[in-house]
C-alpha positions as CSV (number, residue, x, y, z in Angstrom):
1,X,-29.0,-83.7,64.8
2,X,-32.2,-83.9,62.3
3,X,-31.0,-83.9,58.7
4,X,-31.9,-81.1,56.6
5,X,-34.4,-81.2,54.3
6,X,-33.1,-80.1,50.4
7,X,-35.7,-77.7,49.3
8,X,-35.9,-77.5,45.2
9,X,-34.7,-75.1,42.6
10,X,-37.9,-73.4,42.2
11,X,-38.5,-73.3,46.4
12,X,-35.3,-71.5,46.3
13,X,-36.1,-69.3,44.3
14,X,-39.3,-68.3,45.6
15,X,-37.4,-67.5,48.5
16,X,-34.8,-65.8,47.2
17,X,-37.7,-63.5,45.2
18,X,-39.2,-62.8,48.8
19,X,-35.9,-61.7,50.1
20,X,-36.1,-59.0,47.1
21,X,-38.9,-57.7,48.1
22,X,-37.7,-57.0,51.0
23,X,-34.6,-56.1,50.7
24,X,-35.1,-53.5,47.5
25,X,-36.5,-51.6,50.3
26,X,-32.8,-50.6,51.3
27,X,-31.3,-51.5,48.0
28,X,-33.4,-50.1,44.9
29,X,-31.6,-51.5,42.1
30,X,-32.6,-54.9,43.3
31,X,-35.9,-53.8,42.2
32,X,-35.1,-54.6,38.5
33,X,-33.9,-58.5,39.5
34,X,-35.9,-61.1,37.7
35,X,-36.4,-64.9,36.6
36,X,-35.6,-66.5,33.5
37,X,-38.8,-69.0,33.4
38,X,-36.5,-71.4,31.0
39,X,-37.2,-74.4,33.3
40,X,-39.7,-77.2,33.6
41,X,-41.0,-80.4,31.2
42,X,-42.9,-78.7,28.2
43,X,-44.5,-80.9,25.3
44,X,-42.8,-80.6,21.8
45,X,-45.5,-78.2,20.4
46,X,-44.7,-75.7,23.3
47,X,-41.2,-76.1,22.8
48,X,-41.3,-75.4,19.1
49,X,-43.6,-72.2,20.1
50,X,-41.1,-71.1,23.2
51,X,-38.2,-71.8,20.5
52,X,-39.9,-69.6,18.1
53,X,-40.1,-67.0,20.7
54,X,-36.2,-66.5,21.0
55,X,-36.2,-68.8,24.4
56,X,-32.7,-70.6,24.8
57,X,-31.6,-73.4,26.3
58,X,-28.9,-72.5,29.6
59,X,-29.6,-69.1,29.8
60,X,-29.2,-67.9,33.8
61,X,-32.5,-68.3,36.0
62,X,-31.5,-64.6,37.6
63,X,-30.6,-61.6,36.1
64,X,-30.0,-58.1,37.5
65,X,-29.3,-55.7,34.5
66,X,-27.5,-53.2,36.9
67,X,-24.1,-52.3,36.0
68,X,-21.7,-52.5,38.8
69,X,-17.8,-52.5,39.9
70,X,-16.8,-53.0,36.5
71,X,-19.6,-55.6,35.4
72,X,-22.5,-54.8,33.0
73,X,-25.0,-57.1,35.4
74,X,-24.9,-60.1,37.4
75,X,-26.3,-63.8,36.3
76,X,-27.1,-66.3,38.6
77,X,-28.0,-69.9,37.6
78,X,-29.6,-71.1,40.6
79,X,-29.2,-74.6,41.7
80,X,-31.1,-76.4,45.3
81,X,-29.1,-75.9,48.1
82,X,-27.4,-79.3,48.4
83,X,-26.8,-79.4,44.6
84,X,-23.6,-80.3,43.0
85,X,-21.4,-79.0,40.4
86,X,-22.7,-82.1,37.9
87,X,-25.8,-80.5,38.2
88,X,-24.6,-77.4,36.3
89,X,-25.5,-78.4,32.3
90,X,-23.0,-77.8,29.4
91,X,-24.8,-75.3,28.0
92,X,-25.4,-73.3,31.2
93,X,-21.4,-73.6,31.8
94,X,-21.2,-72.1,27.9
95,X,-23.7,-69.4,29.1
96,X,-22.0,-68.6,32.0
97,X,-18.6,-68.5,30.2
98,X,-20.1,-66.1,27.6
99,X,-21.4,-63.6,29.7
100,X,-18.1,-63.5,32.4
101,X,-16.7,-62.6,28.7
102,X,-19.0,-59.8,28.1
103,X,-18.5,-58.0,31.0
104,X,-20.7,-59.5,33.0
105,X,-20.5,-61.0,36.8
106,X,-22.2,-64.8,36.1
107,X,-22.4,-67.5,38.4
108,X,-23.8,-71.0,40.1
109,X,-25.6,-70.2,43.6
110,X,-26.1,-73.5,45.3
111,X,-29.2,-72.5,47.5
112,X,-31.1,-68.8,48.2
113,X,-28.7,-67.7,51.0
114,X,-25.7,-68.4,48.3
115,X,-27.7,-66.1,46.1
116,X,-28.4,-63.3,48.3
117,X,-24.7,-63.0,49.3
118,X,-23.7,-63.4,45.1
119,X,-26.4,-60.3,44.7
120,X,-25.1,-58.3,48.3
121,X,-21.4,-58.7,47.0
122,X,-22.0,-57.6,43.3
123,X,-23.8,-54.6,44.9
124,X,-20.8,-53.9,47.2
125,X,-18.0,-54.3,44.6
126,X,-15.5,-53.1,47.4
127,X,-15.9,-56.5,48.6
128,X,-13.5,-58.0,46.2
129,X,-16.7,-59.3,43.9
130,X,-15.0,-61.1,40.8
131,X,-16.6,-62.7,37.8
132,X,-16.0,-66.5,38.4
133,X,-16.9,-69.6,36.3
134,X,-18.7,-72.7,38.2
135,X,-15.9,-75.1,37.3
């Protein structure tokens, strides 16, 4: 058996941006899902200027601002598909933990079919969705 190739955060996202597209077709509200751009190596100077800007360090790299089953929207922090739970930062955890308390459905998806069944389930609360912290 070949071993799988780990595609990276961002090629999972791209993916998972591509299923969107498609699938808002059937499911409008995932129409308002977006990206976070938070990631990547910036120089100090940008930093300072993103900083300024009100950018935070941990925030989710996927939001849906669509209430449902209880929750005010869903947060995904998106990790490559054969991640591991060390990969998930402190202050991503403290996001994470903060929103579940807010009312909101937040969460680590290890890969872009883990996020596309975190986004199908939140959407389809009858499936016993329930706000869950990565640890």
């Amino acid at each position: 058996m070949a071993k799988r190739v780990a595609h990276d955060e961002d090629d999972e996202q791209a993916a998972l941006f591509e299923w969107a597209a498609w699938y808002c077709k059937s499911s409008p509200a995932v129409a308002l899902l977006f990206a976070v751009p938070n990631g990547g190596v910036r120089n100090a100077r940008e930093a300072v200027r993103l900083k300024r800007q009100g950018v935070m360090a941990g925030v989710p790299d996927i939001i849906l601002p669509v209430a449902s089953g209880g929750y005010g929207g869903l947060a995904i922090e998106m990790k490559r598909r054969d991640g591991k739970r060390h990969d998930v930062g402190r202050l991503q955890y403290d996001w994470i933990g903060g929103m579940l308390g807010r009312g909101w459905y937040a969460t680590v998806a290890f890969g872009c079919d883990e996020a596309i069944a975190e986004i199908i389930g939140y959407l389809r609360p009858a499936g016993g969705v329930a706000g869950r912290s990565p640890e």
